[in-house]
Backbone as a chain_set.jsonl record, in Angstrom:
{"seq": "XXXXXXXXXXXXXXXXXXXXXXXXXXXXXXXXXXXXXXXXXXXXXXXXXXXXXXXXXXXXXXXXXXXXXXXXXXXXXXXXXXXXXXXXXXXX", "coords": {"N": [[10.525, -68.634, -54.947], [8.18, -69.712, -56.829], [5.742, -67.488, -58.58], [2.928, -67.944, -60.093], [0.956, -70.636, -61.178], [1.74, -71.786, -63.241], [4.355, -71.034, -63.264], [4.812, -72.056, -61.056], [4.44, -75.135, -61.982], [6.65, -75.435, -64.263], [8.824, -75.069, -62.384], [8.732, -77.475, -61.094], [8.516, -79.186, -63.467], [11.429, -78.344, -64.547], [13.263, -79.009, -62.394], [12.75, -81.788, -62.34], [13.836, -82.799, -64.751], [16.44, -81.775, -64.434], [17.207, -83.847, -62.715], [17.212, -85.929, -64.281], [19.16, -85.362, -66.058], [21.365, -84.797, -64.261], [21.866, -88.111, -63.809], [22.456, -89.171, -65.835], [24.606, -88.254, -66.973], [26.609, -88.732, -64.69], [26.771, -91.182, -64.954], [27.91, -91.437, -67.063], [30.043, -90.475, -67.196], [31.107, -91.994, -65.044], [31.644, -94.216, -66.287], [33.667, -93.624, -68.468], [35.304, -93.091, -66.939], [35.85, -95.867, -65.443], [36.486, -97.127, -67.436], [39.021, -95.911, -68.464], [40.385, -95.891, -65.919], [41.2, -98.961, -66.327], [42.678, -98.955, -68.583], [44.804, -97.93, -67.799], [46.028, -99.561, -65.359], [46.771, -101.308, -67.748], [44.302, -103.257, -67.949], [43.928, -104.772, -71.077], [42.139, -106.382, -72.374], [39.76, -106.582, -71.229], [38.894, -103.992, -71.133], [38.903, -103.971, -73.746], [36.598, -105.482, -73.779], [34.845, -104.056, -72.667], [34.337, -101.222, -74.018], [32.102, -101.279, -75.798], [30.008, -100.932, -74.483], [30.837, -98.397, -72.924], [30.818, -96.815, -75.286], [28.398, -96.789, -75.879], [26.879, -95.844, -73.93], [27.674, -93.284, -73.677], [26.455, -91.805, -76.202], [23.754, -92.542, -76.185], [23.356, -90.874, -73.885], [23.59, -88.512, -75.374], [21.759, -88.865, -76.854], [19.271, -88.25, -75.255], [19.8, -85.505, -75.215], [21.042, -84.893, -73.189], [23.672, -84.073, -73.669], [26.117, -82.394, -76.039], [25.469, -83.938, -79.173], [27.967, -83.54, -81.191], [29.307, -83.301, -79.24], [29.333, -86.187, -77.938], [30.241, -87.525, -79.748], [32.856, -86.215, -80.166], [33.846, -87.327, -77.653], [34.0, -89.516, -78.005], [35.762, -90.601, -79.981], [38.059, -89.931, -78.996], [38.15, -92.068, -76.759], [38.493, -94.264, -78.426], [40.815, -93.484, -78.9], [42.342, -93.613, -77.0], [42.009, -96.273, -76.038], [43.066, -97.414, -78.677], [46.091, -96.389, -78.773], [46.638, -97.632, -76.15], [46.55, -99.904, -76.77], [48.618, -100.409, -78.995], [51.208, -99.958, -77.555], [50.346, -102.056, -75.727], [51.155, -104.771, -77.224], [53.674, -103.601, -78.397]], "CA": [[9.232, -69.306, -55.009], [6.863, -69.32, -57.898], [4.544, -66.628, -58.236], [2.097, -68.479, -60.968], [0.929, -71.684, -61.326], [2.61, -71.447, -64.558], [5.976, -70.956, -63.163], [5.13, -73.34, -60.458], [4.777, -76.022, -63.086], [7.774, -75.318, -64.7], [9.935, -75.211, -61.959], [8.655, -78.961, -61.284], [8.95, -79.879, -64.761], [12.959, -78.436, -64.568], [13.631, -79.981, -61.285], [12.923, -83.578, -62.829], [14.543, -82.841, -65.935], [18.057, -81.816, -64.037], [17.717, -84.768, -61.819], [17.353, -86.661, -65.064], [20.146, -84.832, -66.83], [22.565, -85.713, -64.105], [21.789, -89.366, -63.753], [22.684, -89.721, -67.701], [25.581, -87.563, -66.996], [26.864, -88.813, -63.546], [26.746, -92.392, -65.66], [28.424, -91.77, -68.376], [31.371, -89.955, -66.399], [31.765, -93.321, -64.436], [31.618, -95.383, -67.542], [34.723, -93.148, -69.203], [36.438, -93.519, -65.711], [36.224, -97.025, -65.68], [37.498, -97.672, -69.073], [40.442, -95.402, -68.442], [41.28, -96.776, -65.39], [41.317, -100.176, -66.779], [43.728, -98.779, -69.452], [46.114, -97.309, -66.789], [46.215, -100.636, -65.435], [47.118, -102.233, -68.328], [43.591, -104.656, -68.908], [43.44, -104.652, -72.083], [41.322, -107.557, -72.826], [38.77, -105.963, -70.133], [38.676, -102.715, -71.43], [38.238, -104.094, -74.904], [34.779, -105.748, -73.736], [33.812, -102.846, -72.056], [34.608, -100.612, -75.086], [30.628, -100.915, -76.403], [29.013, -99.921, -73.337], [30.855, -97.326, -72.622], [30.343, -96.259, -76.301], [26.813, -97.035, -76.013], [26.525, -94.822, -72.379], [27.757, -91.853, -74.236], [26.083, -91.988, -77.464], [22.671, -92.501, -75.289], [23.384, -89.808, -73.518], [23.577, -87.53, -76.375], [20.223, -88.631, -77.762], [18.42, -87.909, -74.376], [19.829, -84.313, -75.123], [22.035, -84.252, -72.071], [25.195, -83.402, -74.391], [25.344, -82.399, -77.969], [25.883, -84.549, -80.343], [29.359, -83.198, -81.871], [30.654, -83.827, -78.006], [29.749, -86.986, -77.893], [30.998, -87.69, -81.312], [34.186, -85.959, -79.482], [33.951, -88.384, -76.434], [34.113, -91.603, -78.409], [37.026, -90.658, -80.695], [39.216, -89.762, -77.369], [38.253, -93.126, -76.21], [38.948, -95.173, -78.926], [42.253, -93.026, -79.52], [43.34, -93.563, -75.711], [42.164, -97.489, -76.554], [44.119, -98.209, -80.094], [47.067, -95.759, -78.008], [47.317, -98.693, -75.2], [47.027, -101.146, -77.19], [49.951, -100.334, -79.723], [52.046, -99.945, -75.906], [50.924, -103.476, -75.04], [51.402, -105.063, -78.542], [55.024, -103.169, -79.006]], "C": [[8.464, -68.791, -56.226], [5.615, -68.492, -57.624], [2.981, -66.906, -59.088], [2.097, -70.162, -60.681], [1.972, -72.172, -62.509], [4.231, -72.271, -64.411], [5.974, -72.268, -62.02], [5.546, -74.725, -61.244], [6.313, -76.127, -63.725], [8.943, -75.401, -63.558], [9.787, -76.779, -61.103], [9.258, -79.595, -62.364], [11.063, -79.561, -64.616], [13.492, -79.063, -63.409], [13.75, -81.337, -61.809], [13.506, -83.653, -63.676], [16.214, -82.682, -65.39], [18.248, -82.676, -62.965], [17.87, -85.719, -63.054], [18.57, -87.005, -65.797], [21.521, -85.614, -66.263], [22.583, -87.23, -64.02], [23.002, -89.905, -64.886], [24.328, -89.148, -67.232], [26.657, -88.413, -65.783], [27.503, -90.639, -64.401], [27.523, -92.541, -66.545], [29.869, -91.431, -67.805], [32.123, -91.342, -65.677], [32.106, -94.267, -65.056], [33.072, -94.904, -68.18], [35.816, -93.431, -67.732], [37.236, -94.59, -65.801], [37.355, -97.598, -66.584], [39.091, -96.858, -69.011], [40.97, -95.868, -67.065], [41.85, -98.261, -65.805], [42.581, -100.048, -67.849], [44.814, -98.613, -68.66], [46.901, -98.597, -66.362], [46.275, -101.164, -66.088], [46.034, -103.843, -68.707], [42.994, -104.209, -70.124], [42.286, -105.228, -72.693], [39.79, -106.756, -72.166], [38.391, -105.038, -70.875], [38.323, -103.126, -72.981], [36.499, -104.682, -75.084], [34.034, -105.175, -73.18], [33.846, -101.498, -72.955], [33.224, -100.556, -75.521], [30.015, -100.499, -75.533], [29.459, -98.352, -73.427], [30.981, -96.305, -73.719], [28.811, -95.582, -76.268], [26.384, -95.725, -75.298], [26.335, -93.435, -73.362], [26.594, -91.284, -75.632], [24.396, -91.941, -76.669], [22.415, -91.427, -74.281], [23.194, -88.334, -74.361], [22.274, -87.74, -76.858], [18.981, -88.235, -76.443], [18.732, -86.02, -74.25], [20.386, -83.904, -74.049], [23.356, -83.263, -72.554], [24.766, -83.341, -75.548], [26.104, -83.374, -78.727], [27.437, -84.849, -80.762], [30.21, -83.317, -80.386], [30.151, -85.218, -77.671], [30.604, -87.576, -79.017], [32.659, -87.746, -80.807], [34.771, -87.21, -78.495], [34.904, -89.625, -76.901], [34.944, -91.664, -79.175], [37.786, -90.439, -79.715], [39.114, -91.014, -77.348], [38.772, -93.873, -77.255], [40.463, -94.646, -79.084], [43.01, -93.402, -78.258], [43.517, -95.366, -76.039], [43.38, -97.886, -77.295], [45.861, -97.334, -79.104], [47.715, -97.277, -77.363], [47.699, -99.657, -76.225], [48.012, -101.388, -78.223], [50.829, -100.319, -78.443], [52.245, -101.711, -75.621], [51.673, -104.176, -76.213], [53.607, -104.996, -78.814], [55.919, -103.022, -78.016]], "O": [[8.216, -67.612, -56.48], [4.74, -68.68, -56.779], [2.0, -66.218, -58.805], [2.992, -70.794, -60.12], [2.91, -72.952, -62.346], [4.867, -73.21, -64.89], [6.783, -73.197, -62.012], [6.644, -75.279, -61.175], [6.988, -77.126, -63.477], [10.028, -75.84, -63.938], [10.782, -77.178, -60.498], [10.231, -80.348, -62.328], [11.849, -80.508, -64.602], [14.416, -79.825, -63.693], [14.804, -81.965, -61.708], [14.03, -84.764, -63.741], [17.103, -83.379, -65.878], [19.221, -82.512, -62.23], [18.828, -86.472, -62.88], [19.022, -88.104, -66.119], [22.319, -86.376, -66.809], [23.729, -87.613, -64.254], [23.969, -90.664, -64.808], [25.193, -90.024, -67.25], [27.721, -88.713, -66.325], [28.66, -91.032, -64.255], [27.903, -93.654, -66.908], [30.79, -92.216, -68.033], [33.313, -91.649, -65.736], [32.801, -95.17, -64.589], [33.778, -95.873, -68.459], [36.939, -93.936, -67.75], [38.44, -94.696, -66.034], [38.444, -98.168, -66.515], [40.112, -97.319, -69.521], [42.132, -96.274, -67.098], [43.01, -98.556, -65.515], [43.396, -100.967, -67.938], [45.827, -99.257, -68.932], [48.045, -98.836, -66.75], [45.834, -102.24, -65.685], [46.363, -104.894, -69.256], [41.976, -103.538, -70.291], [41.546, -104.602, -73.451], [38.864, -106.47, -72.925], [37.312, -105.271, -71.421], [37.359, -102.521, -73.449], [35.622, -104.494, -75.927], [32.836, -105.419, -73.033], [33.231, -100.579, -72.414], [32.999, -99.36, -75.707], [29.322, -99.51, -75.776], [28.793, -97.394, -73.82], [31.2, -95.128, -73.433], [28.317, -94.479, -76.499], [25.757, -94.793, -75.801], [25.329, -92.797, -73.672], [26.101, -90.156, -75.619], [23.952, -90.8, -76.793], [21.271, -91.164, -73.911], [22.71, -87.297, -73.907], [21.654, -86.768, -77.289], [17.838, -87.95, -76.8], [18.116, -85.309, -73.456], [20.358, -82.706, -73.765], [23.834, -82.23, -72.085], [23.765, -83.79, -76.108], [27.332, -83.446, -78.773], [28.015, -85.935, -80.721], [31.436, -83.405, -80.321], [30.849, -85.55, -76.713], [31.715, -88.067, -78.817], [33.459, -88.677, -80.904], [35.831, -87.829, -78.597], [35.867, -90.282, -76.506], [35.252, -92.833, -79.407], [38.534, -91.415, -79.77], [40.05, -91.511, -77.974], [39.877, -94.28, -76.898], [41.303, -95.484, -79.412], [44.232, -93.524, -78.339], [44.619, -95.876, -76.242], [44.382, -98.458, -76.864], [46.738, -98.176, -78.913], [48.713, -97.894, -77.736], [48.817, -100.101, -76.485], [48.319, -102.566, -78.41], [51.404, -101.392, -78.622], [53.235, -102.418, -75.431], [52.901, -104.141, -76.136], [54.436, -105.83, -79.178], [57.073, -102.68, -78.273]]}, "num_chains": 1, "name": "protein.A"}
């Protein structure tokens, strides 16, 4: 328990901020799911029009300061590499 108003405050203010955090987080995790299940299964077509969101998710996530930067950066080259991956598979 907070012994200041101070600290009370603050441990409001971080409470809303790590319900915030995971939202963004919790979101973006389901968004990379998606898209890789969809690869597993073989829709390509699917997974290619869900390819900007789940760009977007991540990339939006990083500017709300949930993740840094250089891991989403990371994120979205995995994805497109698991992407262009399948789709040389279906293709060949």
């Amino acid at each position: 328990m907070a012994n200041t108003r101070q600290a009370a405050k603050r441990a409001r203010r971080d409470a809303a901020r790590r319900e915030r955090n995971r939202y963004h987080l919790s979101k973006m995790r389901t968004y990379i799911k998606k898209f890789r299940t969809m690869l597993q299964e073989g829709r390509i077509e699917e997974a290619k029009a869900f390819l900007p969101e789940v760009v977007s998710t991540i990339q939006h996530t990083a500017s709300k300061g949930v993740i840094h930067k250089n891991e989403a950066a990371r994120r979205v080259s995995r994805i497109y590499e698991l992407f262009n991956k399948a789709l040389r598979e279906a293709q060949g």
